[in-house]
N, C-alpha and C positions, 0 to 999 in steps of 0.2 A: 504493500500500500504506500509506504513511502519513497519506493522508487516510482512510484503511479506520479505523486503531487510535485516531484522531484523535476520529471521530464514535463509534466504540462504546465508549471511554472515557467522551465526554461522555454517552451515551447510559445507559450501565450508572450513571455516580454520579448522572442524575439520578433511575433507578429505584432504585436504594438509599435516594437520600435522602428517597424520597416516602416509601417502605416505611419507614422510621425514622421517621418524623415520622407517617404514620398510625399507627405502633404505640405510638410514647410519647406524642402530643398531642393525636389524635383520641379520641372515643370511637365509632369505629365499627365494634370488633371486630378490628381489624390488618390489617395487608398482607398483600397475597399472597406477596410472599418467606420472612414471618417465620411465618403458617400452615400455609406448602408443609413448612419446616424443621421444624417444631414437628411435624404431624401426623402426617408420616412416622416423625421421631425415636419418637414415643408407638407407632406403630403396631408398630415393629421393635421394639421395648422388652414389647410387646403380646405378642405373639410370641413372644418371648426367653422370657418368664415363662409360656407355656402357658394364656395367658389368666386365669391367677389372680390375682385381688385383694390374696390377704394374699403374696404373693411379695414379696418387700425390695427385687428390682431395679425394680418398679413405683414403690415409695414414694421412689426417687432417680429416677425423671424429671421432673420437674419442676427438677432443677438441674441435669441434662443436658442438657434443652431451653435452660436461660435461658444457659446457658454456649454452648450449643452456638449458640444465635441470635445473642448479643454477635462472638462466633467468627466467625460468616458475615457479618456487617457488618463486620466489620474487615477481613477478607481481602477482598469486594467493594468497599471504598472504595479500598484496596491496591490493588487491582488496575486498577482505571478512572483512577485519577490516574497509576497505572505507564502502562498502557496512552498517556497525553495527552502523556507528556513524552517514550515512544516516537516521537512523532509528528516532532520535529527531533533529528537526531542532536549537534548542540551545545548539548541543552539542560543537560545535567549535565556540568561538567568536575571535573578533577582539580584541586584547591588548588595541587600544588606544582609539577605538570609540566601546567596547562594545555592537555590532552586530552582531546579526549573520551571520555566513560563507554564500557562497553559497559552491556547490559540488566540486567545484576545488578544494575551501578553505577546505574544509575536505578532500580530497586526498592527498592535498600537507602537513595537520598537519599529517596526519597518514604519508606517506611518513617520514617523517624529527625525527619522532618519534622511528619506526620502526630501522631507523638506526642511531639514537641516536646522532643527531645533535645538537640540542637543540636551534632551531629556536627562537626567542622571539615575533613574529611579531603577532599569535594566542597562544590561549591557550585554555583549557578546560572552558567548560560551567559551570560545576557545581565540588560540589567534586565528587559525583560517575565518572562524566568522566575523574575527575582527578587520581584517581585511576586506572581507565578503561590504562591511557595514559602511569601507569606506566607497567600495565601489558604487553602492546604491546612492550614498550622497552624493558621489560626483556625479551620478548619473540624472537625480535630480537637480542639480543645480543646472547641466545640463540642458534637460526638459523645462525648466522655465524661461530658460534665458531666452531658447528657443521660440518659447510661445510668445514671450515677450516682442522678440524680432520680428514674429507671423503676424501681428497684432496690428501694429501700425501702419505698416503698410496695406492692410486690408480695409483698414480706416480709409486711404488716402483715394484706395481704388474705388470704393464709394461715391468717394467728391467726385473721381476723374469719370467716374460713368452715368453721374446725376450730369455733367458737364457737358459731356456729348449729348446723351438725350434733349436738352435742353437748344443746344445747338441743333440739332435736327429739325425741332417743335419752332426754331424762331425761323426757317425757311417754307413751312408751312406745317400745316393742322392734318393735313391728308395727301394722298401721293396726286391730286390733280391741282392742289394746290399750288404743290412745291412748283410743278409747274411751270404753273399761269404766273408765279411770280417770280420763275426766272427768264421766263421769255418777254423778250423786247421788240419783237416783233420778226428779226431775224433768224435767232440762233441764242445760247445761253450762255451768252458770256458774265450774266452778272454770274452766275451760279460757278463757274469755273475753277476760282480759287475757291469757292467753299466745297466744291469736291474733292478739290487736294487736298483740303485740310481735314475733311471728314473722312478721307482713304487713309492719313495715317494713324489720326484718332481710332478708326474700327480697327487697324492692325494692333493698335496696342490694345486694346478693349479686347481682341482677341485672347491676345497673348496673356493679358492679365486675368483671364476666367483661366489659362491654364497652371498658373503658378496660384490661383486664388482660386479653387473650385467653390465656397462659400459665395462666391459674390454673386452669384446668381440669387441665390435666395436674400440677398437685402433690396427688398420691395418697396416702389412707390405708390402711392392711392394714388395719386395726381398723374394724367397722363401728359404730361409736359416733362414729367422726370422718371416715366416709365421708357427703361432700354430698349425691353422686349419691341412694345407698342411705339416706337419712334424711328426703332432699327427695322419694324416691319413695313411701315410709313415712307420710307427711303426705300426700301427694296421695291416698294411696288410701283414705284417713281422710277426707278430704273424700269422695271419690269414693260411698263406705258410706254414709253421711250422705246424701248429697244422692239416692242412689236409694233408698235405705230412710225418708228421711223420720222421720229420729228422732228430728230436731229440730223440732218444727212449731211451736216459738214466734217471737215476733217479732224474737228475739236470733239466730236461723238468718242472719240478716244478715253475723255474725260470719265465718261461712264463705263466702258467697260472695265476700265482699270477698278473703280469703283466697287464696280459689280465681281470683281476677282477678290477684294478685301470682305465683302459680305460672302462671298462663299467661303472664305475662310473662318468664320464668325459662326456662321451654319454648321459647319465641318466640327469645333470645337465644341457647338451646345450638346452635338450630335452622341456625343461621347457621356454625357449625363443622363440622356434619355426624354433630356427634355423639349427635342422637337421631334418628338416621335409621330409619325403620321396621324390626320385626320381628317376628315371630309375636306373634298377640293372644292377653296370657296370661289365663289364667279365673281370673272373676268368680265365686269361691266363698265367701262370708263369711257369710250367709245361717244356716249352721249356728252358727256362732263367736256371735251376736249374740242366745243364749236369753236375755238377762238384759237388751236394749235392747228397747225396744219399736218395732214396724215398721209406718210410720201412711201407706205406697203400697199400692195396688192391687198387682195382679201385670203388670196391662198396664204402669202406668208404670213399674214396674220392669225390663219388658225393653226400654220405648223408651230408659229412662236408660243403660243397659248398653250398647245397641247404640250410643247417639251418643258414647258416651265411648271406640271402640273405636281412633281414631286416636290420639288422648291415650296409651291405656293402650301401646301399639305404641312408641311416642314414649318413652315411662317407661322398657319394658322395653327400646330400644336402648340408653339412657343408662346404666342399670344394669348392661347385658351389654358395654359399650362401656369400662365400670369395673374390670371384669373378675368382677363378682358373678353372682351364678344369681335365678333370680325365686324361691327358694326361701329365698334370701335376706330378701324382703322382706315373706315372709308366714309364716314361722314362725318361735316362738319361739327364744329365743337365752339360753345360758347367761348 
């Protein structure tokens, strides 16, 4: 039995500490311990709120998760270093009467250890667990420092993606919007440097859901500061454009380059499960666009529609998975 608690302590910290160190030092999206925590956490929270966007308990998940995730690392390192010193019953004595612990009394020296208290009241068994005791302090001191580092800048990516969304919402409310008020009657030259700057805002907005898998879940009510609902808003502006053909000058470059940074944005949600298909919503803008001129056939415009119909599936998960309606993203907004 105590080779059994021996190897699934060793077993469990060294899956926690992979899970940690893929979450705070990789960028390749998080671990499975800290995604299992995170997406369920968002999904009950999902739920809770009745699927509604501007609900308030939506807009605190993102601090339930990151609390709730630090929580579950601490309690599984707890318990795997408990579980290891389980393993000899002399490993924790008493200071004053030189007895052995029972199981409290080894949770509460690892506890006080881990986070480097320095209790007097036990102490190690022998010197191997006296060693054993310095290694779990180092290893929690470790583990905070770490969380500490993870912390901040998860704060920052917050700001940087309330930031963008916002930047999106002041070029217009909807994809026929964006538009009508970038065209001058020509061609989109106001719009031109605001696509280079929002191709390399989405590349880093990319990049930062990879080294930050949490940020997806710190939610806005307000769809002005909704990424989902903003980043959907701009895709389907692309989307307009590139089957209507309303750009036929050599500056149309502008957008596809555009449209290669939101497939990389897609590509990345895609990894959390959170654009996972769902009904293909219609392709009706056609009327909305008397004032753009429409320089496709009608054939290309149904080949363009139908290739873009996984894409648009994609959008609408990510938007319904926000807790928003596709009604959200195609009409007008006080």
């Amino acid at each position: 039995m105590e080779f059994i608690l021996l190897i699934t302590g060793i077993g469990l910290i060294i899956l926690v500490s992979i899970d940690l160190l893929s979450t705070i030092l990789l960028m390749n999206g998080g671990g499975k311990i800290s995604n299992f925590v995170s997406r369920n956490i968002w999904n009950t929270l999902f739920k809770l709120s009745n699927e509604n966007a501007r609900s308030s308990l939506l807009s605190k998940a993102g601090m339930i998760i990151i609390v709730s995730l630090f929580s579950t690392w601490i309690l599984l390192i707890w318990l795997s270093f408990g579980l290891i010193y389980m393993f000899d019953p002399g490993s924790v004595i008493d200071t004053s009467t030189e007895i052995n612990t029972n199981v409290a009394g080894k949770f509460y020296f690892v506890g006080y250890t881990i986070s480097s208290l320095g209790n007097g009241d036990l102490k190690s068994g022998s010197d191997t667990w006296r060693i054993f005791s310095n290694v779990i302090s180092m290893y929690g001191t470790f583990f905070i420092t770490l969380s500490i580092s993870y912390l901040i800048p998860v704060l920052s990516a917050v700001i940087k993606k309330r930031t963008l969304s916002g930047y999106i919402y002041q070029l217009g409310k909807t994809p026929e919007e964006i538009l009508k008020n970038g065209w001058n009657g020509k061609d989109f030259s106001i719009l031109y440097n605001h696509l280079n700057s929002l191709n390399t805002m989405i590349l880093s907005h990319s990049e930062r859901h990879l080294a930050y898998p949490i940020l997806h879940y710190f939610h806005s009510t307000t769809p002005k500061y909704s990424a989902p609902l903003t980043l959907t808003i701009l895709d389907e502006a692309i989307s307009i454009q590139k089957t209507y053909k309303i750009d036929d000058t050599p500056n149309s470059l502008h957008w596809e380059v555009l449209r290669s940074s939101m497939d990389s944005f897609i590509e990345v949600l895609g990894k959390y499960d959170i654009t996972r298909e769902l009904s293909y919503p219609p392709f009706s803008y056609e009327p909305g666009l008397k004032y753009l001129p429409i320089n496709a056939t009608t054939e290309e415009i149904n080949l363009s529609i139908s290739k873009m119909t996984q894409r648009r599936k994609s959008l609408h998960g990510m938007v319904r998975r926000d807790g928003w309606q596709w009604k959200d993203v195609v009409e007008e907004k006080p």
